[in-house]
N, C-alpha and C positions, 0 to 999 in steps of 0.2 A: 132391502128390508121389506118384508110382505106388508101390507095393507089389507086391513080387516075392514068390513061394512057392517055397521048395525044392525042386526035383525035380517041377518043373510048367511048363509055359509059358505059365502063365496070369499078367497083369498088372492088378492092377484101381487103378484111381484111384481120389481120395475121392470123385469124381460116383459111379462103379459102386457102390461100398461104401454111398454114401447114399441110391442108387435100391432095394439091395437093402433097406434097414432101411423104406424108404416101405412097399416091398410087403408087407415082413413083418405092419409097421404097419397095413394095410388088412384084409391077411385075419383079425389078430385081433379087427379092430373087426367084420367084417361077423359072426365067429361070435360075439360079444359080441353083436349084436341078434335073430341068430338064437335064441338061449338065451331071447331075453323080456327082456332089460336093456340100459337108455340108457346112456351115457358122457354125463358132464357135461365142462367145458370143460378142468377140473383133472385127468382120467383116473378120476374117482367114478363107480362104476358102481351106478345107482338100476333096482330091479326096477321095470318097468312095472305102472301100480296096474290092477287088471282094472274094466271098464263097474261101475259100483252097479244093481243092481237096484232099481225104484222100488216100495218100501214104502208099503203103505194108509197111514201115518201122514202118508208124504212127499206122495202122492197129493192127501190132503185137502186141504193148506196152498194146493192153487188152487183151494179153494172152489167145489167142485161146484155145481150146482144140484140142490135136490128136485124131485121131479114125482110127483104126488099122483094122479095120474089125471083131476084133474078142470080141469087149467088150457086144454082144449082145444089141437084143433091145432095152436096157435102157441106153446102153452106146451110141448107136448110139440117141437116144431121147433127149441125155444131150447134145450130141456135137451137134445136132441142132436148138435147143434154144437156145445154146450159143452162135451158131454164127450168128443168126437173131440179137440175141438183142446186140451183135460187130457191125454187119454191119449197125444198127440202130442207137446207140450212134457214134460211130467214124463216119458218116455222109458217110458211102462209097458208091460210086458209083453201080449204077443195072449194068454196063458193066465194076466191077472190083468182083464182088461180087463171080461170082463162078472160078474168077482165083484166088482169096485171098483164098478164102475157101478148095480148090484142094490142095494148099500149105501142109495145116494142116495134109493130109492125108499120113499114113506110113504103111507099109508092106502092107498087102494084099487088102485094099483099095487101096491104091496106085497102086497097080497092076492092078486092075481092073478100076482102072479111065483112066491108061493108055491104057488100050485096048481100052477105049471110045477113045481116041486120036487118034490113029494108025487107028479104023474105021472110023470115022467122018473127022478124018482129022483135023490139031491143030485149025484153023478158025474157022468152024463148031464147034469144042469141048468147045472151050469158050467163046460161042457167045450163047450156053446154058443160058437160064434163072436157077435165083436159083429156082425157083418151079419145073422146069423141074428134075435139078440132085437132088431135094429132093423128087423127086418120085422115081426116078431110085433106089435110095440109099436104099429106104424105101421096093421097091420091092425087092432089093438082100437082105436085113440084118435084114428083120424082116417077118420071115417065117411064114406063117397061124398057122403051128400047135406050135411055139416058142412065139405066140402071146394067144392062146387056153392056154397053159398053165399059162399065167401072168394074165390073166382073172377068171383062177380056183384060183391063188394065190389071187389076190385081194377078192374074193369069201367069202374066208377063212379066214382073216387077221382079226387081231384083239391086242389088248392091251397085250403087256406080260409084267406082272405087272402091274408096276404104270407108264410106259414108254411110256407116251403120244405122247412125242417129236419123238423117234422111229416109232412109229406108222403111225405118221403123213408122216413122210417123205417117207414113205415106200407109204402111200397113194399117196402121190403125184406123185410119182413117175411113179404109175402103172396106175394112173388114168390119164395119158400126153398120155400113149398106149391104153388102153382099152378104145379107143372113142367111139367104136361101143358100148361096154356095158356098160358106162356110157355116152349115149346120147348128155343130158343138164346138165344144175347147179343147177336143182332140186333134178337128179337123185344123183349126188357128194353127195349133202352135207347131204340127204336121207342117203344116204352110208355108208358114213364119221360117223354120228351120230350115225349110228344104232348098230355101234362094240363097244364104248364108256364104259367104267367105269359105273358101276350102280350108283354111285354115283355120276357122274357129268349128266349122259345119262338125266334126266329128266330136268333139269335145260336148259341144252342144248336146248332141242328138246322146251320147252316152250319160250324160247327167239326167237322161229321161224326166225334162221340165214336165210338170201335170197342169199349167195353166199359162195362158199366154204370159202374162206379169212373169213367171217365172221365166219363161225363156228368154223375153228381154234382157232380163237385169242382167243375165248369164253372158250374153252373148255383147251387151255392153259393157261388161267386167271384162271379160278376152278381148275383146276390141281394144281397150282400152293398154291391157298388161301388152298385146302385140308390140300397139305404136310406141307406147315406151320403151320397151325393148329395143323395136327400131330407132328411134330417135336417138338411144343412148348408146347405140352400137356406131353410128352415123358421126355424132359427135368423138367417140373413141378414134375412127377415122381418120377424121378430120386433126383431132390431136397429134395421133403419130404421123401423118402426112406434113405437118408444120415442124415435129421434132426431126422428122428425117433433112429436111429444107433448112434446117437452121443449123444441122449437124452438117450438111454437104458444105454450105457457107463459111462454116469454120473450117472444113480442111479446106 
């Protein structure tokens, strides 16, 4: 039913009258989000809670790694990734990152981080980016020729047995170091494949993996289908070997 105004010639129906209450409706909501606060479904309006800062306490609870100075190369390659991908998940702060990370450090690292203190001065010392003490780190504890030799090891690596899973990890490990000698994720999985089981190495290499992840999973899927194969052909065996022995018994 329209609605007439006194001394106007304006007419508005209940569509007009209920398109204007939509819009009213919109612009208080938009300045309701503006201000920092949700509307819930009932018209409740809850402050937005601000990011939590990630607290040393909270930090710890993913179980850092120590590094002592003295686990080598590979020991210090593991506590580095570990604690990128800590300060990545726990959400920590770039200006808490290498005073969390300094905590983790005992004996003779600890020593040596301390002398970066006492020279730089504690401000200076932890005002450090982590790219920075992960270069420092990487210059004292991974020595040219301690690297020459993980490069002849990877070189040389290969399958002992049917110990794929060994292998692999062993690849991994060396190939986090030897960046200079495996470049890209051509030359990896190049690598990765070419020590491989005769028996899986062609299967492999025709599935033309494009990243190391892929060549694994591959080459541990056929690892895998192999031994079962064998294990159930073994037990087959072993079956008819007991059926034949039980049938000589009876004649």
């Amino acid at each position: 039913m329209p609605v007439t105004r006194q001394g106007t010639n304006v007419i508005m129906t209940l569509e007009t009258i209920q398109a204007m209450i939509d819009q009213a409706l919109q612009r208080n909501s938009t300045h309701t989000q503006d201000d920092g606060s949700q509307s819930l479904d009932r018209g409740i309006k809850r402050p937005v809670q601000p990011a939590r800062v990630c607290s040393y306490t909270n930090f710890m609870k993913y179980q850092p790694l120590n590094f002592k100075g003295t686990e080598g190369v590979v020991g210090l390659s593991q506590w580095l990734k570990k604690m990128e991908s800590i300060c990545y998940i726990s959400g920590c702060t770039i200006d808490n990152q290498v005073k969390f990370a300094t905590c983790t450090l005992l004996g003779a690292a600890l020593t040596w981080w301390n002398g970066h203190v006492r020279t730089l001065g504690h401000d200076a010392a932890y005002a450090m980016t982590w790219g920075s003490l992960k270069k420092k780190l990487t210059k004292k504890y991974c020595l040219k020729c301690e690297i020459k030799k993980l490069e002849i090891e990877l070189w040389n690596l290969k399958v002992s047995g049917n110990d794929v899973v060994a292998y692999t990890q062993c690849f991994q490990e060396l190939a986090l170091i030897c960046t200079k000698f495996l470049a890209d994720e051509t030359k990896k999985v190049n690598k990765y494949i070419s020590e491989l089981l005769d028996n899986i190495h062609g299967n492999v290499m025709s599935a033309r993996p494009k990243t190391l992840d892929d060549a694994i999973e591959l080459a541990n899927d056929l690892m895998d289908q192999k031994l079962c194969t064998y294990t159930e052909r073994q037990n087959e065996h072993k079956r008819k070997a007991n059926d034949s022995s039980r049938n000589d018994q009876q004649q």
